[in-house]
C-alpha positions as CSV (number, residue, x, y, z in Angstrom):
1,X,-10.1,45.6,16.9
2,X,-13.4,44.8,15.3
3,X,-15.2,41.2,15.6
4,X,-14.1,39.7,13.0
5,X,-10.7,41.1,12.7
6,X,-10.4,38.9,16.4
7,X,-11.8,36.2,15.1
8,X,-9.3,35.9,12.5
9,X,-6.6,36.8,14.4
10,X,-7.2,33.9,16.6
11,X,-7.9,31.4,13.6
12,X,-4.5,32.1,12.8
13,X,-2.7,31.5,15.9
14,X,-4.6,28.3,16.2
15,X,-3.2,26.8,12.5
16,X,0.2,28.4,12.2
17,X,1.8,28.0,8.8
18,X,4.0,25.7,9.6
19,X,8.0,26.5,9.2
20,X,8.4,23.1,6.8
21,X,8.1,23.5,3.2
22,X,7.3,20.3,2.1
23,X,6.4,17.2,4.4
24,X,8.0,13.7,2.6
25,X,6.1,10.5,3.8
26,X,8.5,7.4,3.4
27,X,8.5,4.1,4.2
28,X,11.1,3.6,7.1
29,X,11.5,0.0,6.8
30,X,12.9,0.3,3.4
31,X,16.6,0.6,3.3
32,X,16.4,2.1,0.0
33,X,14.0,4.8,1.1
34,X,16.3,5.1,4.2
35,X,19.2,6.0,2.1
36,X,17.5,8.6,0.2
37,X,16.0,10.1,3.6
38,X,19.6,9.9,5.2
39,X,20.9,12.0,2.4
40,X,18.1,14.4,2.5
41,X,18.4,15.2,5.7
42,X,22.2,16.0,5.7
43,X,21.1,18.5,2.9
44,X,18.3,20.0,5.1
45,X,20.9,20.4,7.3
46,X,18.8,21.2,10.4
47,X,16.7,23.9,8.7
48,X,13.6,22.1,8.9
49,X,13.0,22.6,5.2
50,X,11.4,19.1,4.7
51,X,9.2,17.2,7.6
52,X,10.1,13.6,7.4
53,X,7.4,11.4,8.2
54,X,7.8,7.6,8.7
55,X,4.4,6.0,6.9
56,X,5.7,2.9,8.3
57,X,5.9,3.7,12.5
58,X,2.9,2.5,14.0
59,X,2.0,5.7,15.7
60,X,1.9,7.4,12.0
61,X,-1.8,9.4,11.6
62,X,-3.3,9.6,8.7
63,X,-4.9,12.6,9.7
64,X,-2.1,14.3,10.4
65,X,-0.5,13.8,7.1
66,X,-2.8,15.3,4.1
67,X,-5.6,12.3,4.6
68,X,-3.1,9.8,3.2
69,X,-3.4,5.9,4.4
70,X,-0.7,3.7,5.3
71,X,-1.5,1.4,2.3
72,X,-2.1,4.4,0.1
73,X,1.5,6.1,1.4
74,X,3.3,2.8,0.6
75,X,2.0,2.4,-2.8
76,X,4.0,5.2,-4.3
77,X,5.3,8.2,-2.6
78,X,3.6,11.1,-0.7
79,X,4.2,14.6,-0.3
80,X,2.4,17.1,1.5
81,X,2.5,20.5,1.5
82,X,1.9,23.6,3.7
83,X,-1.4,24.4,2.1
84,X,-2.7,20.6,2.0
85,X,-1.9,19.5,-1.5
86,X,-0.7,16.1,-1.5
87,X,1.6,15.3,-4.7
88,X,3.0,11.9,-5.3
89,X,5.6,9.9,-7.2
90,X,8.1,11.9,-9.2
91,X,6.8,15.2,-8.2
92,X,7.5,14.4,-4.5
93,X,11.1,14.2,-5.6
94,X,11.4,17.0,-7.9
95,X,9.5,19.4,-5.2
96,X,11.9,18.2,-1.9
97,X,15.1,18.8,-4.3
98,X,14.0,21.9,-5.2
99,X,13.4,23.1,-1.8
100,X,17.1,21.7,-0.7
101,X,18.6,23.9,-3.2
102,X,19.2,20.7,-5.7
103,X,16.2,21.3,-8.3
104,X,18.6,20.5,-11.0
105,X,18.8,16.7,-10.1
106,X,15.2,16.4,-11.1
107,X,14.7,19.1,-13.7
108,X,15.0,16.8,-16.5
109,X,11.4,15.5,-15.2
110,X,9.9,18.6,-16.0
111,X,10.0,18.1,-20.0
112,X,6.7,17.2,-21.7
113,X,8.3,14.0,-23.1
114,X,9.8,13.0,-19.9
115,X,7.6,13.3,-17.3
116,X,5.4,11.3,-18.3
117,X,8.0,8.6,-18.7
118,X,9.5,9.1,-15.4
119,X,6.4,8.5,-14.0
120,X,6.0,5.3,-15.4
121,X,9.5,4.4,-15.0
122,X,8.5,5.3,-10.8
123,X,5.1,3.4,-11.2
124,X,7.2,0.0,-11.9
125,X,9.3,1.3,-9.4
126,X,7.1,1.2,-6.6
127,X,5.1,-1.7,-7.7
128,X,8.4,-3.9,-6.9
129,X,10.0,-1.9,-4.4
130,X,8.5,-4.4,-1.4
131,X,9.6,-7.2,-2.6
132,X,12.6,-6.1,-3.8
133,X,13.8,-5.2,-0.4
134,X,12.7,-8.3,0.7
135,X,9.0,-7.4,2.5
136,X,6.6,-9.0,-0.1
137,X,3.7,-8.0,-1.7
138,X,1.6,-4.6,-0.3
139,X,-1.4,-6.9,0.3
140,X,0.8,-8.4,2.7
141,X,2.5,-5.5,4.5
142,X,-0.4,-4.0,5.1
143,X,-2.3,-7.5,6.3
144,X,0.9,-7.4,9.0
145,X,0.4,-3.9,10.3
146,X,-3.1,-4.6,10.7
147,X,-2.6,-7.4,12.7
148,X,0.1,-6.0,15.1
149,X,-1.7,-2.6,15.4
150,X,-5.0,-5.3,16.4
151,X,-2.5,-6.7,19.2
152,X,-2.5,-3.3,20.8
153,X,-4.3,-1.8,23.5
154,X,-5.3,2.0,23.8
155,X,-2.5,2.9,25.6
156,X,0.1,1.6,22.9
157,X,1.0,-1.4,24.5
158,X,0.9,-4.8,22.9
159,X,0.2,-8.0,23.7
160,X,2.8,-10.8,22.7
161,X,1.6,-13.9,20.7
């Protein structure tokens, strides 16, 4: 085995491809979103298909997670893939059914004329989705994550006001 082929070889045991094909970040305080992930995850059915990540758990990593922030991930929805490439709002949806075997739900989406318009009917969507579920504006969400993640220590723990 030459140099290089070595160094390759371990490059690659240190970033397996990972056995997910598509990784959904949600928010886990939304009921609605809940639902949806509830029902997603029967059709996954242990296969480990789709990672599902909770933007909204305040270990979640940014880092970990295609570069996308919390306030960023709760705006509209966030995909990542294997490769890195984040996709967001319809194209999250249409890309997790069609790796649970259910493309056809969202297929419709793929049309020139609709697309476009499902998009926007998402973007209105997500712009009321907090405070439709009763959790206000984003400003605000994200104001109260700041300030309980500022109430903890390094080791997790917070303080109690």
């Amino acid at each position: 085995m030459t140099a290089a082929q070595a160094e390759s070889s371990q490059t690659a045991a240190e970033s397996p491809q990972p056995s997910w094909k598509i990784k959904l970040l949600y928010d886990g305080a939304c009921p609605l979103c809940l639902h949806e992930v509830n029902m997603l995850t029967k059709k996954d059915a242990g296969r480990g298909l789709v990672a599902f990540v909770d933007v909204d758990d305040d270990s979640y990593n940014p880092a970990e997670n295609g570069g996308v922030d919390f306030e960023t991930a709760m705006g509209v929805i966030h995909a990542v893939l294997p490769d890195g490439t984040i996709v967001k709002n319809v194209e999250v949806f249409r890309r997790v059914y069609e790796v649970l075997g259910m493309g056809w739900v969202y297929a419709i989406t793929k049309l020139p004329v609709i697309g476009p318009l499902a998009d926007a009917v998402y973007g209105v969507w997500a712009n009321l989705r907090l405070k439709v579920t009763g959790r206000g504006s984003l400003a605000e969400v994200v104001a109260a994550r700041e300030q309980r993640l500022a109430a903890c220590d390094e080791s997790g723990r917070c303080r109690v006001e």
